[in-house]
N, C-alpha and C positions, 0 to 999 in steps of 0.2 A: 584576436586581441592580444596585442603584447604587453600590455598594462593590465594592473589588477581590475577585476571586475567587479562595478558598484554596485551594489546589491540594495534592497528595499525589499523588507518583510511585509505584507499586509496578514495581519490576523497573527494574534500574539497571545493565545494561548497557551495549553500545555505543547502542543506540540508545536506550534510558532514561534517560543520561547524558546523552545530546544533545537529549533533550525536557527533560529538568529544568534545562540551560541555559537552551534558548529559554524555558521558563516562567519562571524567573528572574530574566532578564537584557532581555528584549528583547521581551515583549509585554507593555504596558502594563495594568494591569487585573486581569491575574495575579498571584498572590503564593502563590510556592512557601511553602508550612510543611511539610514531610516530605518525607523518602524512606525505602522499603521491600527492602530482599533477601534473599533468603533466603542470601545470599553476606553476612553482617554484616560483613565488611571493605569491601565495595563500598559498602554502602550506610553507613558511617563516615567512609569515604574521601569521597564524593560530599557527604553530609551537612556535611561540614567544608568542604568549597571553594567552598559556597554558601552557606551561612551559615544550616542550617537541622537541622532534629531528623531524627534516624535512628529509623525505630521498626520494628517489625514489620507485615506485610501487614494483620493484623489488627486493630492500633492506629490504621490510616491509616482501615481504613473503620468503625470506631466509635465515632473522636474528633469531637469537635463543632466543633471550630476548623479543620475541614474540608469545605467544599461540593464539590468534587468531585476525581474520584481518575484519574490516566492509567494505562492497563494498560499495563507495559512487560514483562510475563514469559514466561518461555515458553507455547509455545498450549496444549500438554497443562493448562495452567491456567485458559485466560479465562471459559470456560463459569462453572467454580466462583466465579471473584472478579467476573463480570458479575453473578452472582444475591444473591450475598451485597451486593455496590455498592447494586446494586436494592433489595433486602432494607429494607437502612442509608438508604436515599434519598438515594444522591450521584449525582449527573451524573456520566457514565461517557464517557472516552475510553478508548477500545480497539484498541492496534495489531492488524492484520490477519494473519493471518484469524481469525475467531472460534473456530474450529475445524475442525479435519479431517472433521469429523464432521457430515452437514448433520440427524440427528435433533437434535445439542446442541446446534446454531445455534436451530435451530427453539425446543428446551424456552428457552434465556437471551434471544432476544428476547422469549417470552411471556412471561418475568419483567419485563422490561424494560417492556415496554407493561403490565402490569399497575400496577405499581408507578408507570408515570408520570414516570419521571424520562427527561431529556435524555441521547442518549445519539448518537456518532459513531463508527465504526469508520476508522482513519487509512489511506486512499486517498492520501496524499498529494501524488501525480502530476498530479488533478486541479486541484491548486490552482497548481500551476507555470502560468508565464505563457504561454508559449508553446505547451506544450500544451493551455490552457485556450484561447488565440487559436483552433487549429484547433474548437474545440467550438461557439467562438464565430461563428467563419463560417458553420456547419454552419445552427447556431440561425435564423439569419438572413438565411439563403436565398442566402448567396454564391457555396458553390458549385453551387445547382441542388437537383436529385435525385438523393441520395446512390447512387452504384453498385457503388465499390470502396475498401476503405481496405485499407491497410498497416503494421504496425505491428512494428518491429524492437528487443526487446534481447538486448545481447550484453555480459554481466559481464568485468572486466577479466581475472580468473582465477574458478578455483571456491573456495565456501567449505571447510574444513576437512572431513575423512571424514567425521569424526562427528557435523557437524553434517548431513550430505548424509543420515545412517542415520535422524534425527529429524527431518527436514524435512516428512515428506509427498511430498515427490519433485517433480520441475519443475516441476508443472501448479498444484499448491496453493501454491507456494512461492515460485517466481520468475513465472511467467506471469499467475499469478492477477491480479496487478497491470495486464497486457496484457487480463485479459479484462473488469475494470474501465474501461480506460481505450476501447477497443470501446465497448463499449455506453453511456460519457460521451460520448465525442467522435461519435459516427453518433448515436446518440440517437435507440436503435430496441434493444430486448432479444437476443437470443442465443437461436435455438431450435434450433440444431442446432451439432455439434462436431464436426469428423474431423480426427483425430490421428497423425502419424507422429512417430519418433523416434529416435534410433541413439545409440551410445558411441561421439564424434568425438576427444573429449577426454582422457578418465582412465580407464584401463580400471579403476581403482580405487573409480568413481563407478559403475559398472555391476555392479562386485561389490559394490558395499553395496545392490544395488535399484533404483538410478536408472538416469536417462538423461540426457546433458550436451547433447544439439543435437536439437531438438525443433521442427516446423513445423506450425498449426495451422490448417484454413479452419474460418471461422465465418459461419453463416448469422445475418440480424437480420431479425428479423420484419417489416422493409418491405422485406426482397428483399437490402439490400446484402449483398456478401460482403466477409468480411474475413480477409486473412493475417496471421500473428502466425508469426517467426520468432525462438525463444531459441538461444541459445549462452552456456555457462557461460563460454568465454574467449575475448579477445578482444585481441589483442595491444598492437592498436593504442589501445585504452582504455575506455572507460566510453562506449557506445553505444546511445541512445537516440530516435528517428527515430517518426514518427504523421505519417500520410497519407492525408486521406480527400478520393475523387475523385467530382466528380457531375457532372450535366449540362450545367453553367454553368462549371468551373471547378475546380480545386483547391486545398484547405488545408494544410499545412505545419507540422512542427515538426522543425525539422532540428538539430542537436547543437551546442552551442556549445564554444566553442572555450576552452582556458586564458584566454589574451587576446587581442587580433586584431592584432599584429603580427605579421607575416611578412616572410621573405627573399627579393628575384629576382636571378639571376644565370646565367651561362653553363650551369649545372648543372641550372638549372629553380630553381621555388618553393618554399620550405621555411617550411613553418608551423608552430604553436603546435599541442602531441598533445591531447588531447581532456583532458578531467577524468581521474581513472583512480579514483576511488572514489563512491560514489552518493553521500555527506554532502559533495563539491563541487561532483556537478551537479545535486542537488534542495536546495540552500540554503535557496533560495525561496520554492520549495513548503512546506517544511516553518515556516518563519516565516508564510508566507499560511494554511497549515491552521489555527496555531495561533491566529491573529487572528479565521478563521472562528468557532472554535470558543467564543471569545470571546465573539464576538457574538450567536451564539447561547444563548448562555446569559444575555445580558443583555438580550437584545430578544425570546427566546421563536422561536414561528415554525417553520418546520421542519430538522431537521438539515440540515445540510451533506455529511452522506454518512449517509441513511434506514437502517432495519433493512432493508429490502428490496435497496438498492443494498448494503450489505455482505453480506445473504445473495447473489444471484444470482451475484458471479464464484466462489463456492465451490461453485455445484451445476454452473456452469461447468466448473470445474478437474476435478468430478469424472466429468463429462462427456467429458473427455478423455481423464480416466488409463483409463476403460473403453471407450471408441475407440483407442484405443493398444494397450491389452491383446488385442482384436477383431479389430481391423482394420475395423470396419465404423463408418457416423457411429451417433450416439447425439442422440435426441431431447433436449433438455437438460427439458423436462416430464416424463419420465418420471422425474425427484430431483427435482423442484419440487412 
């Protein structure tokens, strides 16, 4: 495409809102025309602060003044608005995950590939810079032969009950992310999962079905093993850490800080607390995904984040929640 691409938001949330920014405002080449919600205050409200038409989910994928549509709605939806996208032949972004469900992953990427149209699932962790450095050592032999990575998050607080009741629960929800960012940065697949997990946090989070502090080993089919530690809170802030160690050396992405001033005095060091919300410490990422996504749609080539790489952290997650449930590991082929 040599002209800008028309873009249409459906699901205008907090983080729907924050893609129809960056589509609008700040990557070249994009050109927001609509937003969608099923919440028509949200999407009147949003519609008007960007200077674009509010329409129905509907309207977005069968108007023609549209090439392609960001899925920002909830997941119990993507499967339905991926097939009908595909349908319509719009290039599809699709926040993550595609679904709880790895048969309806299955049935909307073989829409997807039938139909032929460009399609990404937003990973967007991989496009941050620092954690893309350690992927990037990896690639090119810095540190050796990969043997152990590490990989730690830990949310400021948890989200609200009711959203904890409709999540899918830690694995699909907050980690899935950690099992994406595994098998980018080692750059070796996940075939095995063993899962512990307890209620550290809200005994409120355990009576709606979950679990808030969760530890995870992951086998990668060239040997490395990888630990993945979540915690829904974290006092000290918005904690984000990927460490993979091999024979020659290790890779690093360690958490930045507000800004880097600090204080020394009699008392010791006093420094700057960390981010405390993800939309401060993936700024970056989320501006580099959309620039990817970009260019992928104007140069062709292969997605930025595959049907395969958006499937496999979900047969991952659920690899987990039935190591969890068990107590024993779980083959991750035996959902693939």
């Amino acid at each position: 495409m040599d002209k800008a691409i028309r873009m249409g938001v459906a699901g205008v949330g907090r983080i729907g809102k924050m893609h129809a920014e960056i589509i609008s405002r700040k990557i070249p080449g994009l050109d927001l025309v609509a937003v969608a919600d099923v919440n028509e205050g949200a999407a009147d409200s949003v519609s008007k602060e960007f200077g674009v038409d509010a329409r129905t989910v509907q309207e977005l994928i069968s108007s023609p003044d549209i090439d392609a549509i960001a899925i920002c709605t909830s997941t119990d939806t993507h499967v339905d608005l991926i097939e009908a996208c595909a349908a319509a032949g719009k290039a599809i972004f699709c926040e993550k995950p595609i679904s709880l469900n790895i048969e309806a992953v299955d049935r909307a990427l073989l829409q997807v590939e039938a139909a032929g149209v460009p399609f990404m699932v937003g990973f967007n962790r991989r496009f941050d810079p620092s954690h893309k450095s350690v992927r990037d050592a990896v690639r090119e032999g810095r540190v050796g032969d990969t043997h152990l990575a590490r990989i730690t998050s830990r949310d400021p607080g948890p989200p609200p009950i009711e959203y904890i009741k409709v999540s899918g629960g830690i694995f699909l929800d907050m980690m899935i992310h950690d099992f994406d960012m595994a098998a980018y940065t080692v750059g070796s697949p996940i075939v095995e999962v063993y899962a512990k997990g307890d209620v550290r946090v809200d005994p409120a989070i355990g009576e709606a079905g979950d679990i808030d502090t969760a530890v995870v080993v992951l086998t990668h089919a060239d040997g490395t093993l990888t630990t993945i530690d979540n915690s829904r809170e974290a006092k000290y802030g918005y904690d984000q850490r990927v460490e993979v160690f091999g024979s020659e050396g290790m890779a690093v992405s360690d958490n930045p800080m507000m800004h880097t001033g600090f204080t020394m005095n009699a008392e010791g060091t006093q420094a700057t607390p960390l981010p405390y919300f993800f939309l401060e410490r993936y700024t970056n990422s989320y501006l580099h995904e959309w620039e990817a996504f970009r260019d992928y749609l104007q140069s062709g080539g292969v997605s930025p984040v595959t049907a395969q790489e958006a499937r496999a952290p979900i047969a991952v997650a659920l690899a987990a929640k039935e190591s969890f449930a068990t107590g024993l590991p779980v083959k991750v082929k035996q959902l693939v």
